[in-house]
C-alpha positions as CSV (number, residue, x, y, z in Angstrom):
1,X,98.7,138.3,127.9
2,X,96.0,140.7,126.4
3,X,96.8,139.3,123.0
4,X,96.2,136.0,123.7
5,X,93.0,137.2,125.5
6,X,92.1,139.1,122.4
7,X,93.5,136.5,120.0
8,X,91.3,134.0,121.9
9,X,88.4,136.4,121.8
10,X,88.1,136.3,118.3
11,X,88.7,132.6,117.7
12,X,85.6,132.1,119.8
13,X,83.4,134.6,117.3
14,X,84.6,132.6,114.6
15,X,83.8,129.5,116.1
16,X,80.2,130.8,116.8
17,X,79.7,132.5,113.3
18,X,80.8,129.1,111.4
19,X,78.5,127.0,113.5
20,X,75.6,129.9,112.8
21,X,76.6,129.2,109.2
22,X,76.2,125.8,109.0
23,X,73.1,125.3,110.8
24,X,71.7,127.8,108.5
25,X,72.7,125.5,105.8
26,X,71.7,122.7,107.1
27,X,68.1,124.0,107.8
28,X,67.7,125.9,104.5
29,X,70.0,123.7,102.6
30,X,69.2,119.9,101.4
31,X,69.3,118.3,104.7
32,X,69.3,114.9,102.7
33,X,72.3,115.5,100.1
34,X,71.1,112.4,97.7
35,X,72.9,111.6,94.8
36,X,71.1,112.0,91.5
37,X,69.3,108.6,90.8
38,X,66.6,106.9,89.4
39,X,64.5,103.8,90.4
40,X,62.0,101.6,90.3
41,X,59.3,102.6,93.2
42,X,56.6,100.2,94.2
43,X,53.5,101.8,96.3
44,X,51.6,100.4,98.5
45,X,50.8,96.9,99.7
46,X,53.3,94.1,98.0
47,X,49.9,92.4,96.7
48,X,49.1,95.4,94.7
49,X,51.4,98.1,94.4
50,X,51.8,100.7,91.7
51,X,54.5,101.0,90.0
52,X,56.2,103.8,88.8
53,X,59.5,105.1,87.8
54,X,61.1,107.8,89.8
55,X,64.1,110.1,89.1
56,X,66.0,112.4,91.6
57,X,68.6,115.7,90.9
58,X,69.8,117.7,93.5
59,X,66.4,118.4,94.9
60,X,64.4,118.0,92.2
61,X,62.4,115.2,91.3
62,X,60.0,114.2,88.8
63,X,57.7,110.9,88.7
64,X,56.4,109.0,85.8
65,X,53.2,107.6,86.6
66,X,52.9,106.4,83.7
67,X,53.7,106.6,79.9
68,X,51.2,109.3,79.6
69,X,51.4,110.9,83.4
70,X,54.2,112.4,85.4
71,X,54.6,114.8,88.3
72,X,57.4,117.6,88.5
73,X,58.5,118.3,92.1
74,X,60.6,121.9,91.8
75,X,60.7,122.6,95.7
76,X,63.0,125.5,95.2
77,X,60.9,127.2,93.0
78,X,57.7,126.1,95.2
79,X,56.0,124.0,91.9
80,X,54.6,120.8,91.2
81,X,54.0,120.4,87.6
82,X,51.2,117.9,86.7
83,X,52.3,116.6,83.4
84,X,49.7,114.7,80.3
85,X,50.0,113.1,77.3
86,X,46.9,112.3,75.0
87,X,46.5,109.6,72.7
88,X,46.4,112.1,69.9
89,X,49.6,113.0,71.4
90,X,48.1,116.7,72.6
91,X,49.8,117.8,75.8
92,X,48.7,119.4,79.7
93,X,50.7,121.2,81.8
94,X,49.3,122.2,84.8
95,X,51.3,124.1,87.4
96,X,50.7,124.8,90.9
97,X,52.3,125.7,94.7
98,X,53.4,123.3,96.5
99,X,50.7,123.4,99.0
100,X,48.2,123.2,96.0
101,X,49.5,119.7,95.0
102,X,47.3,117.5,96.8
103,X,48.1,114.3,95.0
104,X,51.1,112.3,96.4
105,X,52.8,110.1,94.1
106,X,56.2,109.3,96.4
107,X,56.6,109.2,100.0
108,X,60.4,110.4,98.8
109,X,58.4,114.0,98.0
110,X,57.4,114.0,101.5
111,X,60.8,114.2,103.0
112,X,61.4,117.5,101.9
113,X,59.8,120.7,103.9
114,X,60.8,123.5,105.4
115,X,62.5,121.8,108.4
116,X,63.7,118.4,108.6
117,X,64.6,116.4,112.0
118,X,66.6,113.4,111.8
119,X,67.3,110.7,114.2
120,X,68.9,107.2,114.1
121,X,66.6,104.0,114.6
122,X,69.4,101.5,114.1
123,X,70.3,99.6,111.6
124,X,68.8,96.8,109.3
125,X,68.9,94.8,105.9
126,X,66.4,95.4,103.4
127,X,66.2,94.4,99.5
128,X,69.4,93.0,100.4
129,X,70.8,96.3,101.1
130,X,72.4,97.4,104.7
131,X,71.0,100.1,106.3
132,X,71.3,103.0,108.3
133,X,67.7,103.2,109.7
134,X,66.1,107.0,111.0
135,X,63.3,108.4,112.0
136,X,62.4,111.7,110.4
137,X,59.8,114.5,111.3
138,X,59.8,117.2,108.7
139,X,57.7,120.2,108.9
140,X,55.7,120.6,105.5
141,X,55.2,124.4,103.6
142,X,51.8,125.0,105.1
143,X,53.2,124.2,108.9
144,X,52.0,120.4,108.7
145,X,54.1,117.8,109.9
146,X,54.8,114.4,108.3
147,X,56.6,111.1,110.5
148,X,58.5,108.9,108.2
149,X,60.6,105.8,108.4
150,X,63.5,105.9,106.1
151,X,66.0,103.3,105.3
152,X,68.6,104.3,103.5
153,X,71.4,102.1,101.9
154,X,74.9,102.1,102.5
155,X,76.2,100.7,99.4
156,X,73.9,103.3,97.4
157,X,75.5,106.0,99.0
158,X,72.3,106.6,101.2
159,X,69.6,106.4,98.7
160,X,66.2,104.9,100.4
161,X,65.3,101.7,99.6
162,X,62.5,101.8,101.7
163,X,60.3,104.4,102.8
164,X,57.0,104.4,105.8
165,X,55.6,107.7,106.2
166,X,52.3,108.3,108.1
167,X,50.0,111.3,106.9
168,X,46.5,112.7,107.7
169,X,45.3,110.2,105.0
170,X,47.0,107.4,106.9
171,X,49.9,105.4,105.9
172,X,51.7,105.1,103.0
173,X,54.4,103.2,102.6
174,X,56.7,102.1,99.1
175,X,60.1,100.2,98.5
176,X,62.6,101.2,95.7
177,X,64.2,98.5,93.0
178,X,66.2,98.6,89.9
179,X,68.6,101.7,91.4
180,X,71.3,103.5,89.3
181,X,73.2,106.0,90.7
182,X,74.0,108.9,88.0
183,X,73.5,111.9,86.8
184,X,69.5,112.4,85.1
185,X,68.7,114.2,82.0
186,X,68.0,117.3,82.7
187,X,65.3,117.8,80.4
188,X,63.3,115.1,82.5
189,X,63.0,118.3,85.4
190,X,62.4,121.1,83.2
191,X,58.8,121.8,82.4
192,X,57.0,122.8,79.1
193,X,57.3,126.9,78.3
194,X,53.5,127.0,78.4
195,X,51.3,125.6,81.8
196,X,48.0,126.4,83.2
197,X,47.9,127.7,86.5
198,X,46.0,125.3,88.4
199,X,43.8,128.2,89.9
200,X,42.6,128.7,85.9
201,X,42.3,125.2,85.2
202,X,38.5,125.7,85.8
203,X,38.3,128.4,82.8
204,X,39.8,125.6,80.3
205,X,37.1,123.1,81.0
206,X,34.3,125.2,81.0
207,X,35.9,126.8,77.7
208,X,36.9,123.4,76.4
209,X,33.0,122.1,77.0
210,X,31.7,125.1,75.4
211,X,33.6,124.1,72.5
């Protein structure tokens, strides 16, 4: 009888400490689990929105403004690279913390932080795509918090097709075409050897004007 108490005992400690475990790795962890992809992101409203090509790895992701601008998203090493090409083919890298990047390129770079709160909204059919639909609240680096809408598809293994989020700045809202499932070159998330912190950056422009 005391070994089964005992037996039972320690069951219960190892119930406790696995569920201790995961719930650490799911708050510290990706809480999204994506696979790697790239797409086709439209931003903004349908009459007029930007378009720009986006690619996602693990939690990395990187966004091509356009063929001379991109932005690096390394959230587990806290950077945002701000990336330039000049038409004498010259080159910019600017680096900064995450709470230094104030331009937002992709409401998909908004659903990262350093807690994320998922809930399920239902279901719907967008870009011809089922959907689980949720609501997300995800606390940001510098203790902000950002509501999104996110409708991820089921035949693209949860990949967003559509994305609402509401900031300080208002809302922002873009939908995602053209999606391929894959693994992404890796070279596309690894910055240049040499950047400029972004607290310097003043320095170069007063040095490049003195010029």
């Amino acid at each position: 009888m005391r070994l089964s108490r005992t037996l039972g005992t320690i069951a219960a400690v190892v119930v406790l400490i696995l569920s201790a475990i995961v719930a650490r790795a799911q708050d510290s962890g990706d809480p999204w689990n994506f696979p790697d992809f790239s797409a086709t992101q439209l931003m903004g409203p349908a009459q007029r929105a930007l378009s720009m090509k986006v690619h996602w790895s693990g939690t990395n992701m990187r966004v091509d403004i356009s063929d001379a601008m991109a932005t690096l998203y390394l959230p587990a090493t806290g950077k945002v690279y701000r990336l330039t090409v000049y038409p004498d083919k010259t080159q910019q890298c600017i680096v900064m913390r995450t709470d230094q990047a104030k331009m937002l390129h992709s409401p998909l770079e908004l659903l990262q932080g350093t807690q994320v709160k998922r809930t399920p909204a239902g279901t719907e059919t967008v870009e011809g795509h089922s959907c689980k639909v949720e609501n997300v609240v995800v606390t940001r680096h510098d203790g902000k918090t950002i509501e999104s809408k996110v409708w991820e598809a089921d035949d693209l293994k949860g990949v967003p097709v559509k994305i609402e989020s509401r900031t300080e700045h208002g809302k922002i809202m873009a939908v995602y075409h053209d999606i391929v499932l894959g693994t992404q070159d890796k070279t596309l998330f690894t910055p240049p050897d040499k950047c400029t912190p972004y607290e310097k950056m003043y320095k170069v422009v007063e040095e490049k004007t003195l010029e």
